[in-house]
C-alpha positions as CSV (number, residue, x, y, z in Angstrom):
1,X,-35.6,58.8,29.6
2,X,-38.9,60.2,30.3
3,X,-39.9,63.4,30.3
4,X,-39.3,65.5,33.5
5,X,-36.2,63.2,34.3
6,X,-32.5,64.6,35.3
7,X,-29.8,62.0,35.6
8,X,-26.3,62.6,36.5
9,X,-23.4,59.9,35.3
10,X,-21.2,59.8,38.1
11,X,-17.6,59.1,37.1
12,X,-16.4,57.2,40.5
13,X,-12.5,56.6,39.5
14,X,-12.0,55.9,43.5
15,X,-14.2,52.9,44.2
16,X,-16.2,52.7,47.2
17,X,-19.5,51.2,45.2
18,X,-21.2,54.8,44.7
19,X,-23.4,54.0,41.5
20,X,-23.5,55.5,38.3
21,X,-26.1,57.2,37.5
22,X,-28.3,59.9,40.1
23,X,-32.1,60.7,38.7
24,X,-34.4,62.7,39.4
25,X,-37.3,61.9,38.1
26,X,-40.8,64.2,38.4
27,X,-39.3,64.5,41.7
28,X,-38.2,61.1,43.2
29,X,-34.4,60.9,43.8
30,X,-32.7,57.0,43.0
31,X,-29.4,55.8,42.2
32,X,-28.9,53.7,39.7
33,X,-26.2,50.8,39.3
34,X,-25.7,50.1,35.2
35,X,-24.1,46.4,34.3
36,X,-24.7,44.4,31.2
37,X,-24.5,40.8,31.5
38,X,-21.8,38.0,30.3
39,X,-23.1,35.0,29.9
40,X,-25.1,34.3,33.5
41,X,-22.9,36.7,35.2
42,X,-23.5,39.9,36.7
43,X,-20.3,41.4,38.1
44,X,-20.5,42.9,40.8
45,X,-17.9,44.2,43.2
46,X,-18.0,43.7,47.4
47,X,-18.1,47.8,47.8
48,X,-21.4,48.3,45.5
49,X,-23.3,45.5,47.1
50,X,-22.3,46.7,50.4
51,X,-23.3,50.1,49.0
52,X,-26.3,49.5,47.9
53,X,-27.5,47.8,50.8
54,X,-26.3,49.9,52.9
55,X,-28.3,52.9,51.1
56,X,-31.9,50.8,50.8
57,X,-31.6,49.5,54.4
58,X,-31.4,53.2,55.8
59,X,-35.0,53.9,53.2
60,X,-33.0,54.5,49.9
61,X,-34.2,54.0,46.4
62,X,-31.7,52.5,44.4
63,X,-31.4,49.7,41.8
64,X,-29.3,47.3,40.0
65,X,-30.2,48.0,36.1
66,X,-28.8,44.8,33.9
67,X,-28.9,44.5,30.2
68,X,-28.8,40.8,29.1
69,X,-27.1,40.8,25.7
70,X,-28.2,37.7,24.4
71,X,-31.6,38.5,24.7
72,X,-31.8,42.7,24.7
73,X,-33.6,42.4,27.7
74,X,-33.2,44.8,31.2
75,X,-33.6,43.1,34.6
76,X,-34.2,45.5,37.4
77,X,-32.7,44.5,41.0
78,X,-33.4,46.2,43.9
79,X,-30.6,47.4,46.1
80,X,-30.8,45.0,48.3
81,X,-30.8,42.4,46.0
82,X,-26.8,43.0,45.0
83,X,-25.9,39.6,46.5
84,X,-28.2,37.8,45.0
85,X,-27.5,39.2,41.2
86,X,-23.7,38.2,41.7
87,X,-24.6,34.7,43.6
88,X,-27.5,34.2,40.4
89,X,-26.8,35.9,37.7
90,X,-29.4,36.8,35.2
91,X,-31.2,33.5,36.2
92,X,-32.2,35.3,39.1
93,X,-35.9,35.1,40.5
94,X,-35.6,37.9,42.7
95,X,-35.6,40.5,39.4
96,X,-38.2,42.4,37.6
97,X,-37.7,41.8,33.5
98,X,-38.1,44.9,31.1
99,X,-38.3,44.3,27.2
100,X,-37.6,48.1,26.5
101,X,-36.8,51.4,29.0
102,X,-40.5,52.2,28.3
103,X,-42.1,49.0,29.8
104,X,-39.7,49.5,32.8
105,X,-40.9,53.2,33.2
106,X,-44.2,52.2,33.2
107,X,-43.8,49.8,36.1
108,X,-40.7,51.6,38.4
109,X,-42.9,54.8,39.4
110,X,-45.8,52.9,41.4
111,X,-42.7,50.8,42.5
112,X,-40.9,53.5,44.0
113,X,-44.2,54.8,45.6
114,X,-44.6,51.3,47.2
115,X,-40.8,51.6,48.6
116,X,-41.8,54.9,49.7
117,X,-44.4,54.4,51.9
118,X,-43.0,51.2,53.2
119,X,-39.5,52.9,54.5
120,X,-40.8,56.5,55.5
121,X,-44.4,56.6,55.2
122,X,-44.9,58.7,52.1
123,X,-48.0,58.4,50.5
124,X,-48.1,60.2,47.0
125,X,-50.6,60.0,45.2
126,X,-50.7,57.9,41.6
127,X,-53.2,60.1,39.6
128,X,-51.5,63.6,40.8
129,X,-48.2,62.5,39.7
130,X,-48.9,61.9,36.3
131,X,-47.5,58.9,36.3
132,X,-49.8,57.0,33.3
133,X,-48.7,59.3,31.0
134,X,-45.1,59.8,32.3
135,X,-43.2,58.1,29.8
């Protein structure tokens, strides 16, 4: 993780598609769904794609993190995109695809900006975050 990051692993024995890990990272609040991959197939249950849409539709930032066995790579979902991971599996086109945590770092900061100041208008500000030397 990089530095300034606090993450939470939620242990959610009831159901009810809460994800599993809550970060915080040099400020910015997401959720975080973890699944690793069989084959195609990302399994996913009805409550944490309802969830998660649920959550991003209302300004949320959450994500679907996958790690493909096969290949050792991540694919990053956004939380709206739960459906589609289940109906697509890793073939999906509507993923972002990480070689390492670092490379997916790199590029999730700027992305969360962008889903900030689309849903609520928030407009921080790249080079005052720190965000090129972040990870």
């Amino acid at each position: 993780m990089p530095k300034k990051t606090f993450a939470t692993r939620i242990e959610n024995k009831h159901g009810g598609g809460v994800p599993d890990v809550h970060v915080i990272w040099q400020g910015i609040p997401f959720w975080v769904e973890l699944k690793v991959s069989s084959g195609n197939r990302i399994k996913l249950t009805s409550n944490q794609i309802a969830w998660n849409a649920a959550y991003w539709a209302r300004g949320g930032l959450n994500y679907i993190l996958v790690k493909d066995p096969s290949t050792k790579g991540l694919l990053l979902f956004d939380g709206c995109d739960g459906s589609k991971a289940l109906d697509t599996g890793i073939k999906s086109d509507c993923c972002s695809r990480y070689s390492s945590f670092g490379e997916l770092f790199v590029d999730l900061r700027p992305r969360m900006f962008i889903r900030l100041s689309e849903s609520c208008g928030f407009q921080p500000s790249l080079a005052a975050s720190g965000a090129e030397s972040a990870y």
